[in-house]
C-alpha positions as CSV (number, residue, x, y, z in Angstrom):
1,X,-15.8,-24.4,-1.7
2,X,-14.8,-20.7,-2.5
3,X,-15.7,-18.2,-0.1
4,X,-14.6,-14.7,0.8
5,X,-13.5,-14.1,4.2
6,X,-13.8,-10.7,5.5
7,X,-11.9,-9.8,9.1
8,X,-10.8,-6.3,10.4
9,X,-14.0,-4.2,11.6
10,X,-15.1,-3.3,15.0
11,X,-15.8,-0.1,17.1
12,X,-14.0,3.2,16.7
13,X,-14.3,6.9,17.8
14,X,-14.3,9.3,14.9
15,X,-11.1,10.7,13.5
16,X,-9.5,6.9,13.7
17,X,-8.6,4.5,11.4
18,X,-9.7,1.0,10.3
19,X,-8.2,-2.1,8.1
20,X,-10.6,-4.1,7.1
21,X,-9.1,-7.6,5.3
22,X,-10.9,-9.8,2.8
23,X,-9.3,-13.5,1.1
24,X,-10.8,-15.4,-1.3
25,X,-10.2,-19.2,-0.8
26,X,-10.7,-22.6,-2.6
27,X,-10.4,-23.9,-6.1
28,X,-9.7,-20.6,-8.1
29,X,-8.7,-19.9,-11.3
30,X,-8.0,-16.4,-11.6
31,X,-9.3,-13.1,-9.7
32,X,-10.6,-10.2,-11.8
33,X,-11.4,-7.1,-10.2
34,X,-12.4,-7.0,-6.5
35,X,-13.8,-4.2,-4.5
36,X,-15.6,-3.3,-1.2
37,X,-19.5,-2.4,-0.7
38,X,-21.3,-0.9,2.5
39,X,-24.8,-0.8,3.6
40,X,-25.9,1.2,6.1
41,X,-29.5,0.5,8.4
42,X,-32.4,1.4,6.2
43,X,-30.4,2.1,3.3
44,X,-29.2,0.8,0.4
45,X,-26.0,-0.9,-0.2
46,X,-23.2,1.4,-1.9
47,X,-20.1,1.2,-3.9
48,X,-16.6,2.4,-1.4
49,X,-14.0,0.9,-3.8
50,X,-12.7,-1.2,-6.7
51,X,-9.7,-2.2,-7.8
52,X,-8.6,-4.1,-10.8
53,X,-6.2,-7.0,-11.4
54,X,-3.7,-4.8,-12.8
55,X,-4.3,-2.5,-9.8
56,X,-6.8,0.3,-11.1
57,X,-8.9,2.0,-8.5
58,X,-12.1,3.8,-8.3
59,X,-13.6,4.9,-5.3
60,X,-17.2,6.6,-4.2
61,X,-17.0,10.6,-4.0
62,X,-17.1,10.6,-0.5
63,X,-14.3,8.2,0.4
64,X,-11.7,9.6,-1.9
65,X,-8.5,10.7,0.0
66,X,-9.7,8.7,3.5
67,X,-10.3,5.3,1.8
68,X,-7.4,3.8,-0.1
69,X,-7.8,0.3,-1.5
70,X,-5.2,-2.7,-2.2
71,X,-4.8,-6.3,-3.2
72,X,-2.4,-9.0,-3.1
73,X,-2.9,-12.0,-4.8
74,X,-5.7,-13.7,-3.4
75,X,-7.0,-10.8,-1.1
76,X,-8.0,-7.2,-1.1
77,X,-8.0,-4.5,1.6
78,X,-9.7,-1.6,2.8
79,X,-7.6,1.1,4.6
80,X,-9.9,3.7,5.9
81,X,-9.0,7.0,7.5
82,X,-10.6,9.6,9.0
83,X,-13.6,8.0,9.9
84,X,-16.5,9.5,10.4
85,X,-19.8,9.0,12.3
86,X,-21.9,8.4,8.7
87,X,-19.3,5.7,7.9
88,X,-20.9,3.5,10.4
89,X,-22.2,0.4,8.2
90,X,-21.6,-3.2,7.4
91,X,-18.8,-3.6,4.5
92,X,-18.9,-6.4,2.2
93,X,-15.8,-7.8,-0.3
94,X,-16.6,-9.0,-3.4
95,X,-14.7,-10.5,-6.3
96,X,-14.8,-11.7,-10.1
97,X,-13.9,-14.9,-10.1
98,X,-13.2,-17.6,-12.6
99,X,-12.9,-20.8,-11.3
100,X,-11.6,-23.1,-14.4
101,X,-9.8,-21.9,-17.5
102,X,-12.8,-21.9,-19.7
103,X,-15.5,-20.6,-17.6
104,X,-17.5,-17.8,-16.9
105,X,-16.9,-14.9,-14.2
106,X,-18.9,-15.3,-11.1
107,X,-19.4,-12.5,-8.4
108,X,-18.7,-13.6,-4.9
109,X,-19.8,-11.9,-1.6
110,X,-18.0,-11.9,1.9
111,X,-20.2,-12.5,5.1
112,X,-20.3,-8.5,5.8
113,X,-18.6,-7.1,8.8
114,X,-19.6,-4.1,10.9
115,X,-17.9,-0.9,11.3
116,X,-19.0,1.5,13.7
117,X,-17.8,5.1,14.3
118,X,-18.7,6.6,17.4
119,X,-19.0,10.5,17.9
C-alpha cells in the first residue's frame, strides 16, 4: 500500500523553528515532484512549497526566505523559520507518483499534521 507519512509538527512560540518530515512508502516506481500544502480553520487549503525531482523550488510569497524545502529520495521536508502566529495550520505532503513503468502519475496526500504558533 503506498502512503505518505508526515511527522514533525507540534506547538511553538513565534520567532521558532519547525521540521516537518514526509516519506512515501510501498511499491513505487518513481517520485516526480513533491511539495507541502496548509490549511488553516475556515480557510482554504494553500500552496507553501514544491520541489521537483531534479530539485527545483517554488514557494508561496509569504514563505519565501523562512520556508526552505528539500527532498531525499523517497522523502521531502519542510524547514520553516521564523514562525509566525498566522502560520498556525495543518500541513499536508503530497507527491506525483508512478507506481509501474508504464503508468500514469497519481497524486498522493499525507494524513495532515498540525503546527501551531503561539504569540
Amino acid at each position: 500500500q503506498v502512503q505518505l507519512v508526515e511527522s514533525g509538527g507540534g506547538l511553538v512560540q513565534a520567532g521558532g523553528s519547525l521540521r516537518l518530515s514526509c516519506a512515501a512508502s510501498g511499491s513505487i516506481f518513481s517520485i516526480n515532484t513533491m511539495g507541502w500544502y496548509r490549511q488553516a480553520p475556515g480557510k482554504q487549503r494553500e500552496l507553501v512549497a514544491t520541489i521537483t525531482s531534479a530539485g527545483n523550488t517554488n514557494y508561496a510569497d509569504s514563505m519565501k526566505g523562512r520556508f526552505t524545502v528539500s527532498r531525499d529520495k523517497e522523502a521531502v521536508y519542510l524547514q520553516m523559520n521564523s514562525l509566525r502566529p498566522e502560520d498556525t495550520a495543518v500541513y499536508f505532503c503530497y507527491a506525483l507518483l508512478v507506481l509501474s513503468s508504464s503508468g500514469p502519475t497519481y497524486r498522493y496526500w499525507g494524513q495532515g499534521t498540525q503546527v501551531t504558533v503561539s504569540s
